[in-house]
PADRENTOR-569042 format. One line per 4 residues: number of its first residue (from 1); their letters; for each residue x, y, z of C-alpha. Coordinates in steps of 0.5 Angstrom, whole numbers, m for minus. Layout:
N
NUM) a) X,Y,Z ~ ...
END
This chain:
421
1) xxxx) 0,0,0 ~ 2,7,m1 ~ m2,14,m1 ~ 2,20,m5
5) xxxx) 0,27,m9 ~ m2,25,m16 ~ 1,30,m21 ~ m5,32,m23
9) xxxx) m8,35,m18 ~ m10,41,m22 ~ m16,45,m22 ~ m20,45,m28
13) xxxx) m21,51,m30 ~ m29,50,m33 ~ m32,49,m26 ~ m38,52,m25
17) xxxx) m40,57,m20 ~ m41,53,m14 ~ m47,55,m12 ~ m52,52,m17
21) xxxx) m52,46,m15 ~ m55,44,m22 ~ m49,47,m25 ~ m45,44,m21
25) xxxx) m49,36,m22 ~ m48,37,m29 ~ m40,39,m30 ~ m40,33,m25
29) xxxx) m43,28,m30 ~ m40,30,m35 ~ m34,26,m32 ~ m34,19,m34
33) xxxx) m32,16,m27 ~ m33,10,m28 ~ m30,5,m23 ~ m24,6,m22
37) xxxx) m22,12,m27 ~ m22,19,m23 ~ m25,22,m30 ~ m23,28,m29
41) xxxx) m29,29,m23 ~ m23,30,m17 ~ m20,36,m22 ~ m28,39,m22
45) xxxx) m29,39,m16 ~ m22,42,m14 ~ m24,48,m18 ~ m30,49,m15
49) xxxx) m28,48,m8 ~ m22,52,m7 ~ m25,58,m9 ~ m30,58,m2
53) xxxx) m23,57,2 ~ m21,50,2 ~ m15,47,3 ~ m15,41,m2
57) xxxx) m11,36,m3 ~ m11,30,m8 ~ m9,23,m5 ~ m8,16,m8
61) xxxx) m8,11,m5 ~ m5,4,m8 ~ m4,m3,m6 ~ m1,m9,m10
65) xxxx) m7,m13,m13 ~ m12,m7,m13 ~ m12,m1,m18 ~ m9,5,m16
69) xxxx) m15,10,m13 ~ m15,18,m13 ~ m18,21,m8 ~ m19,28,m5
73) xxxx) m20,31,2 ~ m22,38,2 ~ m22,43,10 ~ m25,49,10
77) xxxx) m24,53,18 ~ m21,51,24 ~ m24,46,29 ~ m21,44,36
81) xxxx) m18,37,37 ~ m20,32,42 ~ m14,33,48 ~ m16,41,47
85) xxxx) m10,43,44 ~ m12,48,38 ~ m18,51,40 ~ m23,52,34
89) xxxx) m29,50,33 ~ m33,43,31 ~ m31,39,25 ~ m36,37,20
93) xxxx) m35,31,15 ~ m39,31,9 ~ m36,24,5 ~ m38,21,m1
97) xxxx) m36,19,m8 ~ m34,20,m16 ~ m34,14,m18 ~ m40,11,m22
101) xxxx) m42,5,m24 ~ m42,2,m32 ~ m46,4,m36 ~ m50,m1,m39
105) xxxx) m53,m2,m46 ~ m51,6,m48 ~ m55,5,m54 ~ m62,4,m49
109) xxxx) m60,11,m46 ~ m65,16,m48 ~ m59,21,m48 ~ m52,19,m48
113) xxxx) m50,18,m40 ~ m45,23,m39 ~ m49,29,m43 ~ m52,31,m37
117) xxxx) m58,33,m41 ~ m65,36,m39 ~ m72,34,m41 ~ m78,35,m37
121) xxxx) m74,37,m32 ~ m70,31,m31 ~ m63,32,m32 ~ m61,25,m34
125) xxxx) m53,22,m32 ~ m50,17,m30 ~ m49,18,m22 ~ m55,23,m23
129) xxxx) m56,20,m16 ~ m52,16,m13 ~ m48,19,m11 ~ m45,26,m16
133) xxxx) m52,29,m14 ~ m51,28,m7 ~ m44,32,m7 ~ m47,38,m12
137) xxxx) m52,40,m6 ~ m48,40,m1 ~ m42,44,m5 ~ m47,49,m7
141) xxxx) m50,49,0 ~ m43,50,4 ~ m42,56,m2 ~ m49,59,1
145) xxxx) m47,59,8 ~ m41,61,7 ~ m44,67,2 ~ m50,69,8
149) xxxx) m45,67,15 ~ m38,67,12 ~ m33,62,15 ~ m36,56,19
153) xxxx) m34,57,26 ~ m30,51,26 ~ m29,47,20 ~ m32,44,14
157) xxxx) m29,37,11 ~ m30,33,5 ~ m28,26,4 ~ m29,24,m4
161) xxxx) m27,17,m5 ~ m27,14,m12 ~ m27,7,m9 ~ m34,6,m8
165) xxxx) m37,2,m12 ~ m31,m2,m14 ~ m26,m6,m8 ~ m27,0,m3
169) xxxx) m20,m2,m2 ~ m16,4,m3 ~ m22,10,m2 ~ m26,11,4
173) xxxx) m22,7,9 ~ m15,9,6 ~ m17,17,6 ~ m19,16,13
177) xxxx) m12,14,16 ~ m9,19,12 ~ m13,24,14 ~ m12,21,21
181) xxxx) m5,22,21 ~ m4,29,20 ~ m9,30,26 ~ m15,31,23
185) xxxx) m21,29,27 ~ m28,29,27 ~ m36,31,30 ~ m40,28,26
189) xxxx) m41,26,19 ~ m47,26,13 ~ m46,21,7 ~ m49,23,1
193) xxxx) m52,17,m1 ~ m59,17,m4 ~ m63,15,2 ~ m70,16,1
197) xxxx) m75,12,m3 ~ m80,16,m7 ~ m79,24,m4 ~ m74,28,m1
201) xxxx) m76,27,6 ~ m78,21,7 ~ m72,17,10 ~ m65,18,14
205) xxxx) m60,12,15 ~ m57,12,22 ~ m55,6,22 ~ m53,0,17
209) xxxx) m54,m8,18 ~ m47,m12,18 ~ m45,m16,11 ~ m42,m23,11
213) xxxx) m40,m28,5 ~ m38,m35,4 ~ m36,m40,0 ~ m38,m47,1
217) xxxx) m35,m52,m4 ~ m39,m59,m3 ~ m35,m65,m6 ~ m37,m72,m9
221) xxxx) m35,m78,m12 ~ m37,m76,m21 ~ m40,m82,m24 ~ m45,m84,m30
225) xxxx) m52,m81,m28 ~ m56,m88,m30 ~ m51,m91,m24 ~ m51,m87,m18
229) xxxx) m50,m92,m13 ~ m43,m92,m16 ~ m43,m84,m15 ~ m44,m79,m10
233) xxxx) m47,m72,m13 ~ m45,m67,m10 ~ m51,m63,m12 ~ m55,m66,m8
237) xxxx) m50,m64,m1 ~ m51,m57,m4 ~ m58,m57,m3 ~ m59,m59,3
241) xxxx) m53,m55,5 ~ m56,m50,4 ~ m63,m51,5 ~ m60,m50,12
245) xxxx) m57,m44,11 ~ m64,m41,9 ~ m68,m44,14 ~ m70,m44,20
249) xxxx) m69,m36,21 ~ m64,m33,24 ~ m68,m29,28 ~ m73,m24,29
253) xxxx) m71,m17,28 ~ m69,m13,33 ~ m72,m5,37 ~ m67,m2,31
257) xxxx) m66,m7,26 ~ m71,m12,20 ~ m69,m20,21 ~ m61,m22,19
261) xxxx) m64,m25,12 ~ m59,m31,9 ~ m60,m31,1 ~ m55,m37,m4
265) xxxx) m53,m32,m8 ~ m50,m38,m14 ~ m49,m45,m14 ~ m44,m47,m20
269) xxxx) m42,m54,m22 ~ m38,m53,m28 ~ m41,m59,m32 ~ m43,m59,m39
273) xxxx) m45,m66,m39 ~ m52,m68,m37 ~ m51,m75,m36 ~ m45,m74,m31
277) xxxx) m45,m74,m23 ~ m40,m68,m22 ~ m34,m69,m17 ~ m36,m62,m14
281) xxxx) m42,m56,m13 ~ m40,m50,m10 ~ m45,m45,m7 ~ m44,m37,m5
285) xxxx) m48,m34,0 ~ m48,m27,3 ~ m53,m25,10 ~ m55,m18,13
289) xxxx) m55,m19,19 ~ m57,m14,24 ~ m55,m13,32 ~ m56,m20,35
293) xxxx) m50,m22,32 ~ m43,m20,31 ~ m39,m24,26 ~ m35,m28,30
297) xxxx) m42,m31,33 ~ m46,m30,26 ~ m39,m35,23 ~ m41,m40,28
301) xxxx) m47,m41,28 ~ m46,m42,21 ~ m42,m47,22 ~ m46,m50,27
305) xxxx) m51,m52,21 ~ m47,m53,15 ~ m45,m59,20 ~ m51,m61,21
309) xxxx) m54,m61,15 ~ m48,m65,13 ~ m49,m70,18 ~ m57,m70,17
313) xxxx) m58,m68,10 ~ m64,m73,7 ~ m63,m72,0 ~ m57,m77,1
317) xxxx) m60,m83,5 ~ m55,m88,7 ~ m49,m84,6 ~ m43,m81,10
321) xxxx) m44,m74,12 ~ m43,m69,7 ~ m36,m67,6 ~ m35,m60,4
325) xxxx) m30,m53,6 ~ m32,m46,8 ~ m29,m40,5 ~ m31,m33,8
329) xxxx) m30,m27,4 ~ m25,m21,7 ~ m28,m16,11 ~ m34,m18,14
333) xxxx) m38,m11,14 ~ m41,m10,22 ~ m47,m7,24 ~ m48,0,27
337) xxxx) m52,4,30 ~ m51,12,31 ~ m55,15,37 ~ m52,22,37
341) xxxx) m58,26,38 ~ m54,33,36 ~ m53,30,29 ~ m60,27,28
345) xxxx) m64,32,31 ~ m60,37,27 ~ m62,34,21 ~ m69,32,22
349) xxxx) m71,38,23 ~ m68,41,16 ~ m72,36,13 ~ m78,37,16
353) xxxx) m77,45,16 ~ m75,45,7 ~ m80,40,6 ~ m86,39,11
357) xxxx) m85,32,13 ~ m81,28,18 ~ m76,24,16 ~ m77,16,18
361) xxxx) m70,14,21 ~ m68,8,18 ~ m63,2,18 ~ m65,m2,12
365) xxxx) m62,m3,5 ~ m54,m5,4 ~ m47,m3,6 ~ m45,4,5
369) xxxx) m37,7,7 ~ m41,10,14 ~ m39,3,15 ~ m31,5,15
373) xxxx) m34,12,19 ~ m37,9,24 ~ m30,8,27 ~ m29,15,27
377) xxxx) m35,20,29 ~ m43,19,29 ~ m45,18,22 ~ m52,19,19
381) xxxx) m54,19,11 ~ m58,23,8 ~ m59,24,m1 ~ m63,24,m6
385) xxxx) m68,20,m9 ~ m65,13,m10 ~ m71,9,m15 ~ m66,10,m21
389) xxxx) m59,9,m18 ~ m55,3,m23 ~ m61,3,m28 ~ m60,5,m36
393) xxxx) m63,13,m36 ~ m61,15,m28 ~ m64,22,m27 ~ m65,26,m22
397) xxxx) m70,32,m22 ~ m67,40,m22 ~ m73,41,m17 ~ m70,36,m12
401) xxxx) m63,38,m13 ~ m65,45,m10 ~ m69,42,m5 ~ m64,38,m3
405) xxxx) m59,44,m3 ~ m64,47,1 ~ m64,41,7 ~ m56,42,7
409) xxxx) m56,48,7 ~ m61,50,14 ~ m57,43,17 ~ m51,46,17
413) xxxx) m54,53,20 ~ m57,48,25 ~ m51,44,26 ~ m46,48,28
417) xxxx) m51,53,32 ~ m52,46,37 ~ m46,44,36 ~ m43,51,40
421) x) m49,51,44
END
């Protein structure tokens, strides 16, 4: 692993004015990020921060085996740090990300995916909303804060990875040890992702589930079909495998958090003969898991039915027990729960003063970088409208980006009011 200063932190020089966030959105997407191409987008960005006053710098982050990862850390004001030394104020962090996913069949856009055009009152882009819009709000909403109160009193941070959508081994989790090296520290964190199912307002993250992936390669004996007695299928071991995984549930849900749910994701054997027993089947599996587990009791619990079913499993009547190896996945993701008071109450109540309605707090869906955060600070998510995030013709509506600019906006006023209170 190293961390370094590209030679090409340069700021471009068609930055739009940073206080329009459709503006803003547009010349974000007409960088074509995609995992793990920067697509000039750190440059944009760039651009448009460093007129507000912020420090930027430009860090990649390398590890043998991964691609290189440019990614950008932003500070504006000054903050205290926890032992008191430098008096200042709170430190806010806003995280996100660049990078975007592929674009699919580009010929089934309605408009090219990197145009950002306009129809309707639309604009259409790959990263619309997950997650360029999310950062073009909140860049515009800082440009108008500063505008109407001027410098924060404290400071203002912005962690931009471009490894999001890919690994997530050279962005959020590196950026955030360089950061903490140099002494930076944090109070609270928004991640920028698109949060709300069907209007602005409708939910804010505070929390995630944890994640955790395996592999299970089931081994038989390969043989003729028509003679199964002198054979051991492999796949039927496998179904029964991980029939047990699924069922029964692993519970029922807690106070904060929906039931861990198990779903087998594949199940391989690699044989193009029909009449062949294969010698072995292999099945993946991933389960959210909410707070009644960690990862280590989750992996026993596991084991323990894997075995049982190996030893119990019906569809072999008569055979030895199931042999079979489990492989888990690195980096299991844990689950989370943030209970800051300061950063959701803040939050809430610019929601609901922008749009008039309270937002449900919410710890459903999948994993984000608030994972990595967590670690550092109270964390919270909060973004656009996520119903056509990955899809062919992502948009967004220029309605919501200055809603949304507007949420941003009036929590930064809130936050750093209760924050110096």
């Amino acid at each position: 692993m190293s961390l370094a200063d590209p030679a090409s932190a340069t700021p471009s020089s068609s930055a739009p004015s940073s206080s329009d966030p459709t503006a803003n959105l547009a010349a974000l997407i007409r960088c074509p990020s995609v995992t793990p191409a920067e697509g000039g987008a750190l440059g944009v960005l760039d651009a448009m921060l460093a007129p507000l006053g912020f420090a930027v710098d430009r860090v990649l982050a390398q590890e043998e085996g991964t691609p290189d990862i440019e990614n950008l850390y932003a500070r504006l004001g000054s903050s205290s740090d926890h032992s008191g030394d430098h008096p200042g104020g709170p430190h806010l962090l806003f995280a996100g990300h660049t990078d975007v996913v592929p674009v699919g069949d580009e010929a089934a856009w309605t408009h090219p995916p990197f145009s950002a055009a306009i129809e309707n009152g639309m604009m259409y882009g790959r990263g619309a909303v997950d997650m360029k819009g999310g950062i073009a709000c909140f860049i515009a909403a800082v440009a108008r804060y500063v505008d109407r109160h001027g410098a924060p009193k404290g400071a203002i941070s912005l962690l931009i990875t471009g490894d999001e959508e890919g690994p997530a081994i050279n962005g959020t989790t590196k950026l955030l040890g360089w950061a903490k090296a140099r002494g930076e520290r944090w109070d609270a964190c928004i991640v920028g992702e698109p949060t709300n199912p069907d209007r602005l307002g409708d939910m804010i993250k505070i929390g995630r589930r944890g994640s955790l992936s395996g592999t299970v390669m089931v081994h038989g004996v390969q043989g003729h079909a028509a003679y199964p007695h002198l054979a051991d299928s492999p796949v039927r071991g496998a179904l029964q495998l991980a029939t047990d995984l699924m069922d029964p549930p692993f519970d029922a849900g807690t106070e904060n958090f929906q039931p861990s749910n198990l779903e087998v994701t594949s199940l391989d054997v690699g044989n193009p003969a029909v009449n062949v027993i294969p010698a072995r089947a292999t099945f993946r599996f991933n389960i959210r898991f909410n707070d009644t587990w960690d990862a280590d009791s989750l992996k026993a619990e596991i084991i323990a039915r894997l075995d049982r079913a190996a030893a119990d499993g019906p569809l072999r009547p008569g055979r030895d027990p199931v042999r079979y190896d489990l492989v888990w996945s690195e980096r299991p993701s844990h689950v989370f729960l943030t209970r800051s008071n300061q950063l959701i109450s803040s939050l809430s109540s610019a929601v609901e003063a922008v749009t008039g309605r309270q937002p449900a707090l919410s710890t459903t869906g999948g994993t984000s970088d608030a994972r990595f955060i967590k670690d550092h600070c109270p964390v919270v998510e909060f973004g656009l409208v996520g119903q056509t995030m990955h899809m062919v013709d992502e948009r967004v509506s220029v309605a919501d980006l200055e809603t949304l600019t507007g949420i941003y906006l009036a929590f930064l006023e809130r936050w750093f009011d209760n924050a110096a209170a």
